[in-house]
Legacy VTK file of the C-alpha trace (Angstrom):
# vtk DataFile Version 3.0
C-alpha trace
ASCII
DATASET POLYDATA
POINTS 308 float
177.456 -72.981 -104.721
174.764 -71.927 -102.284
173.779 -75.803 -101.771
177.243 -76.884 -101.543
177.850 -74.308 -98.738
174.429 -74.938 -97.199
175.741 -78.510 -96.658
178.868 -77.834 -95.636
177.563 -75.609 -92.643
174.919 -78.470 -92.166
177.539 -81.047 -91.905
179.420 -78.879 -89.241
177.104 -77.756 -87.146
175.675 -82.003 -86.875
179.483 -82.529 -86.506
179.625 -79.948 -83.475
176.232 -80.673 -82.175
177.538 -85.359 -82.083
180.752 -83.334 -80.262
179.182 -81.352 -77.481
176.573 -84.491 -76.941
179.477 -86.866 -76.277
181.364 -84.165 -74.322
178.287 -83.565 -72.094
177.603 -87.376 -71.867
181.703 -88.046 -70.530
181.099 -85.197 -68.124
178.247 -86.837 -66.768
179.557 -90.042 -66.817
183.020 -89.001 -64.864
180.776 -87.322 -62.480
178.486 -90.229 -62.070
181.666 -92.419 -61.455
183.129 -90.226 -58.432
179.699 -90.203 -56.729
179.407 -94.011 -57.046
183.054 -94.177 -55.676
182.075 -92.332 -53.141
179.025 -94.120 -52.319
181.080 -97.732 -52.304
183.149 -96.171 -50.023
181.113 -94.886 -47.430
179.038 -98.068 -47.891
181.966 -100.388 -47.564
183.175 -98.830 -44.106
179.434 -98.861 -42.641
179.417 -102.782 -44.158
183.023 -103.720 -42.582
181.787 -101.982 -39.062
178.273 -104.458 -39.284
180.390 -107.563 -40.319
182.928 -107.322 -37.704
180.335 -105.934 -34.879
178.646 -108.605 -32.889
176.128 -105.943 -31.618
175.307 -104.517 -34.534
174.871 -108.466 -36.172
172.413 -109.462 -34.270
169.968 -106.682 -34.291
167.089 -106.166 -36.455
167.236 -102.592 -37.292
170.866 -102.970 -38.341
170.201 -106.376 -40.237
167.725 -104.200 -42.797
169.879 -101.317 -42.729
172.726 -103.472 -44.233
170.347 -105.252 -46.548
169.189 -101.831 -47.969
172.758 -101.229 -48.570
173.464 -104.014 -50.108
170.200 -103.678 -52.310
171.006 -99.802 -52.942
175.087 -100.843 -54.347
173.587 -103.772 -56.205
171.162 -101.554 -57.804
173.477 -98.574 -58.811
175.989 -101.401 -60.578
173.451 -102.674 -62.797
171.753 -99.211 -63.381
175.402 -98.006 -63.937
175.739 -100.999 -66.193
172.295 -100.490 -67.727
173.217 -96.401 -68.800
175.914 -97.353 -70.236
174.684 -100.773 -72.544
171.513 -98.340 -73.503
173.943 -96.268 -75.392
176.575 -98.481 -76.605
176.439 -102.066 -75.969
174.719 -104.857 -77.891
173.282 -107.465 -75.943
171.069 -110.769 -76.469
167.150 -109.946 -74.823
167.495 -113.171 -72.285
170.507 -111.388 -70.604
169.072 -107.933 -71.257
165.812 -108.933 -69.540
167.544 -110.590 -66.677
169.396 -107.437 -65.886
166.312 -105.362 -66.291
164.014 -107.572 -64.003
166.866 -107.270 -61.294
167.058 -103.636 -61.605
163.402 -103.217 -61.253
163.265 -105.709 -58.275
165.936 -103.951 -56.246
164.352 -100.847 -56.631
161.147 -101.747 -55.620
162.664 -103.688 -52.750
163.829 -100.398 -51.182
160.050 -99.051 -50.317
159.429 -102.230 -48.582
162.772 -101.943 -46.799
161.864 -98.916 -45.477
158.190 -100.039 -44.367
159.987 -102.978 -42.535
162.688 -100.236 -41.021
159.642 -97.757 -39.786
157.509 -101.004 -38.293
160.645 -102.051 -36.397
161.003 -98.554 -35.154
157.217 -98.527 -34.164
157.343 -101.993 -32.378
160.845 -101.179 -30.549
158.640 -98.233 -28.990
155.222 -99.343 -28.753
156.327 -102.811 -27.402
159.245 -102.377 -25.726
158.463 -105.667 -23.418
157.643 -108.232 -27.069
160.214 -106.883 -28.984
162.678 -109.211 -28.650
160.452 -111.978 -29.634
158.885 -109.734 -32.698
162.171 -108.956 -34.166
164.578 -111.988 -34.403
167.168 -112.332 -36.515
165.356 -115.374 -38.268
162.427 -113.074 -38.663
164.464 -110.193 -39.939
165.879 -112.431 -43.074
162.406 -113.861 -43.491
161.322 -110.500 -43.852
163.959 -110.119 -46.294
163.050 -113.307 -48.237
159.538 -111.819 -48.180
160.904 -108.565 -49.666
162.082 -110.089 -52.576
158.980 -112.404 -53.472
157.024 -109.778 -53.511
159.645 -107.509 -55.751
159.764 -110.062 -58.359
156.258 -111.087 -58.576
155.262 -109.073 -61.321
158.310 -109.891 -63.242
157.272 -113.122 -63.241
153.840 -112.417 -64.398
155.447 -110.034 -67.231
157.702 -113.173 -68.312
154.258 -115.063 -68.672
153.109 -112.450 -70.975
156.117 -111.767 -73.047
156.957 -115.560 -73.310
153.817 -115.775 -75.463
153.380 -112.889 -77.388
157.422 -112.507 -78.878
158.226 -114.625 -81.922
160.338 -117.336 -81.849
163.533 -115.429 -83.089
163.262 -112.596 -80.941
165.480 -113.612 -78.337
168.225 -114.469 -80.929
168.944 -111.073 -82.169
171.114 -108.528 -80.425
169.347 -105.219 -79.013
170.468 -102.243 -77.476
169.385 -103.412 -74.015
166.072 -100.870 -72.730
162.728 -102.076 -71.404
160.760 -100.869 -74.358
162.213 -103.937 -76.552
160.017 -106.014 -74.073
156.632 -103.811 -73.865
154.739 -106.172 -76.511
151.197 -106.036 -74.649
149.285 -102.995 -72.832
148.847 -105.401 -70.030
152.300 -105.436 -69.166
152.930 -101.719 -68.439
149.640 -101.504 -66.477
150.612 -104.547 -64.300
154.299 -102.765 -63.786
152.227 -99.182 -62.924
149.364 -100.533 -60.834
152.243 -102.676 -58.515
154.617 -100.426 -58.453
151.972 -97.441 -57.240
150.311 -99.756 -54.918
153.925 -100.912 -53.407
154.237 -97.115 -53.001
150.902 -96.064 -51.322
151.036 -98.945 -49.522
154.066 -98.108 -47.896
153.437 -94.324 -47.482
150.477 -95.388 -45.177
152.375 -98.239 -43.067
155.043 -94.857 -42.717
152.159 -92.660 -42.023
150.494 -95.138 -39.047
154.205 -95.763 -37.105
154.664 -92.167 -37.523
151.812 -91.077 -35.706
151.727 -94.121 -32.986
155.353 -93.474 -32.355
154.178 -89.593 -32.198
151.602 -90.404 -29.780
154.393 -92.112 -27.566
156.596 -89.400 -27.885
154.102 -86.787 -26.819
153.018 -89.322 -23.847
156.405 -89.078 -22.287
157.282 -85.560 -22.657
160.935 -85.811 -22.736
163.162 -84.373 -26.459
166.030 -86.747 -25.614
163.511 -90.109 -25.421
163.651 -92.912 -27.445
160.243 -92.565 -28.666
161.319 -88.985 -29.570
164.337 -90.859 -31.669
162.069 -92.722 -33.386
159.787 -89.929 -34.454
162.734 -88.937 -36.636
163.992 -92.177 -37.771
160.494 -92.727 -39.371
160.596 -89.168 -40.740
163.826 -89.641 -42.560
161.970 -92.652 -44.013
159.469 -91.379 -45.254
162.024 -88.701 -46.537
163.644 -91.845 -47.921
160.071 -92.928 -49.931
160.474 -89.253 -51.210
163.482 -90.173 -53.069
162.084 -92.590 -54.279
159.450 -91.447 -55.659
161.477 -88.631 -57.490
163.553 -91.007 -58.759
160.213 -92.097 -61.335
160.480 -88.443 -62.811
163.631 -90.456 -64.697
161.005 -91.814 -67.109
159.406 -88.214 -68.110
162.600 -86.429 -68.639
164.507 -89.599 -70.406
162.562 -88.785 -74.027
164.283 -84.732 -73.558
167.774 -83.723 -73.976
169.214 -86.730 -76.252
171.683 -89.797 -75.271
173.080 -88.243 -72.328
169.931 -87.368 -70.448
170.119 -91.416 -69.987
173.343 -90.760 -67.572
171.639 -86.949 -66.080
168.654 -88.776 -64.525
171.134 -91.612 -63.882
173.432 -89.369 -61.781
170.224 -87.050 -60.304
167.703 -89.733 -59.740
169.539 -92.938 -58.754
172.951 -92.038 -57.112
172.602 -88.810 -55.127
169.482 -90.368 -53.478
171.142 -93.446 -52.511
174.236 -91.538 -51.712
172.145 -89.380 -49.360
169.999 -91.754 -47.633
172.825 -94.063 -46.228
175.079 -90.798 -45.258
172.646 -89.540 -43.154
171.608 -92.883 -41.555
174.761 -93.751 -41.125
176.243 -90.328 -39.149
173.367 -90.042 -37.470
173.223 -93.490 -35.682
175.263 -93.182 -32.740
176.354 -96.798 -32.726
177.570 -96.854 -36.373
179.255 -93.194 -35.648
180.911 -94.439 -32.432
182.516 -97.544 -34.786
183.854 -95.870 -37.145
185.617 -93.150 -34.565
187.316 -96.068 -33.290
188.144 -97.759 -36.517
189.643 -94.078 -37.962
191.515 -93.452 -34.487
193.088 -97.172 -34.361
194.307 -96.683 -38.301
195.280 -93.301 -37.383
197.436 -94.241 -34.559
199.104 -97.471 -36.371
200.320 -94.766 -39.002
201.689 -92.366 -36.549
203.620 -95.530 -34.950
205.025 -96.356 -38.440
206.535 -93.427 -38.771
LINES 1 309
308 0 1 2 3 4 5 6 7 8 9 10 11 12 13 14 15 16 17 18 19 20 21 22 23 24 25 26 27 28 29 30 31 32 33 34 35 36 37 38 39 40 41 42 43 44 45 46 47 48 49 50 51 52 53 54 55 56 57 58 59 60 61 62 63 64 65 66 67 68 69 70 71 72 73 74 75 76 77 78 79 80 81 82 83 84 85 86 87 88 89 90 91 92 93 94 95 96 97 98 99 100 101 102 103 104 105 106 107 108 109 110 111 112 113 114 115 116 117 118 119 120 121 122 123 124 125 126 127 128 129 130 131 132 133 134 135 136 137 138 139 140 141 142 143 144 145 146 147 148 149 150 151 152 153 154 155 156 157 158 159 160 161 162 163 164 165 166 167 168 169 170 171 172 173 174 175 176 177 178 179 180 181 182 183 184 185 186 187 188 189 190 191 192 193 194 195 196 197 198 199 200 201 202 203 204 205 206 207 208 209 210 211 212 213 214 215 216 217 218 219 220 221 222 223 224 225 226 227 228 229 230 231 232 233 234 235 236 237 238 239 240 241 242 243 244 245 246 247 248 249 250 251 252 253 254 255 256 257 258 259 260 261 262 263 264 265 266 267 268 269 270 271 272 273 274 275 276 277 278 279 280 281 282 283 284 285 286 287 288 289 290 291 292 293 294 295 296 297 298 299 300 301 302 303 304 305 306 307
């Protein structure tokens, strides 16, 4: 009788335990929704005012703005995507490894967005007279191209590896889609650290250099309201920006802790409020983008006050 009522609490408390995980995991998960609402909205007004502004089209700084955008929704889809198929979905590895290699390339494409924002910055100020032939808009979507090359380089080294070390039937089976299925060789991790780290350092210094020669100009003309003095924050809230992102990697040391639903915590803490952040404050702060949308909010506002 003592066994069968050992069990029976056993049973229970695993019974309330599966309960409060799944609870905890569809709180998380609503929350995680709104703040990705939120985020496509926000995003989709400051995309509409760049598409339909000829101004804002043609310059550099608001060519990789939009492209980090883009890059930031594209990666919180298939990270939303991702959360949820770690959990529940069954997918075949080639699929599974094509979303994973995109993930990881968008978010190493946002450092070198924001290198290529703060170097812009630093050659709007420091050569004011070559700018215009520096930053084209041909140049700016090279740049772009370049991005990406360089993002899914070591994927493509990884593939090398993994292509000849899985058996045959590997990719036949269905997995619950995570990058560990695909970690068959040390190698492969320490190609994915040492780029990823160097992508990071790399760009902390190029941050680190335009802050201090767009400093320097700053200083040199003594005025707060300059646009040198602009700059000096626009490359701070970069490098404010590579802070994010560099949080976000605490995801992998708290994922092991806290069960099935930490997967959606570091999803909503480390991915989405960063990237919800980042373009909010870039995009109130811009006077251009913050002029737009005035207008666009005062012209809906006064067609609905003339419909009624």
């Amino acid at each position: 009788m003592n066994l069968t009522g050992t069990f029976n609490n056993g049973s229970q408390m695993s019974v309330y335990n599966e309960r409060v995980s799944y609870i905890i995991t569809l709180v998380f998960f609503i929350l995680t929704l709104l703040c990705f609402c939120f985020f496509l909205y926000f995003i989709s007004i400051i995309l509409i005012v760049y598409f339909t502004t000829p101004q804002v089209r043609e310059t550099s700084r608001y060519i990789l703005f939009a492209h980090m955008l883009v890059n930031d929704v594209l990666y919180l889809f298939l990270g939303l995507f991702l959360a949820l198929a770690y959990q529940f979905l069954y997918i075949s590895p080639p699929v599974c490894y094509f979303l994973l290699t995109l993930t990881t390339a968008t978010f190493r494409v946002t450092p070198y967005n924001l290198a290529a924002m703060a170097l812009e910055r630093y050659l709007a100020i420091c050569y004011p007279l070559r700018y215009s032939m520096f930053c084209t808009v041909e140049r700016s979507y090279s740049v772009i191209t370049a991005m990406w090359f360089l993002a899914l380089l070591p994927n493509a080294a990884d593939l090398a590896i993994l292509s000849t070390s899985v058996e045959k039937g590997f990719f036949s089976q269905k997995l619950l889609c995570k990058q560990d299925w695909f970690i068959v060789q040390p190698i492969q991790a320490t190609i994915m650290s040492f780029t990823f780290l160097g992508s990071l350092i790399l760009v902390a210094l190029v941050i680190l250099f335009t802050y201090i020669k767009v400093m320097l100009i700053a200083r040199r003309s003594g005025s707060s309201s300059s646009a040198a003095s602009k700059a000096v924050k626009t490359v701070m809230l970069h490098a404010f920006q590579l802070f994010l992102c560099i949080v976000s990697l605490l995801s992998n040391f708290t994922e092991p802790y806290g069960g099935n639903y930490m997967v959606m915590i570091n999803f909503l803490v480390f991915m989405c409020l960063p990237r919800l952040l980042s373009p909010l404050i870039y995009g109130i702060r811009d006077k251009v983008f913050s002029k737009c949308i005035k207008k666009m909010y005062s012209t809906i506002y006064d067609k609905t006050v003339q419909k009624f």
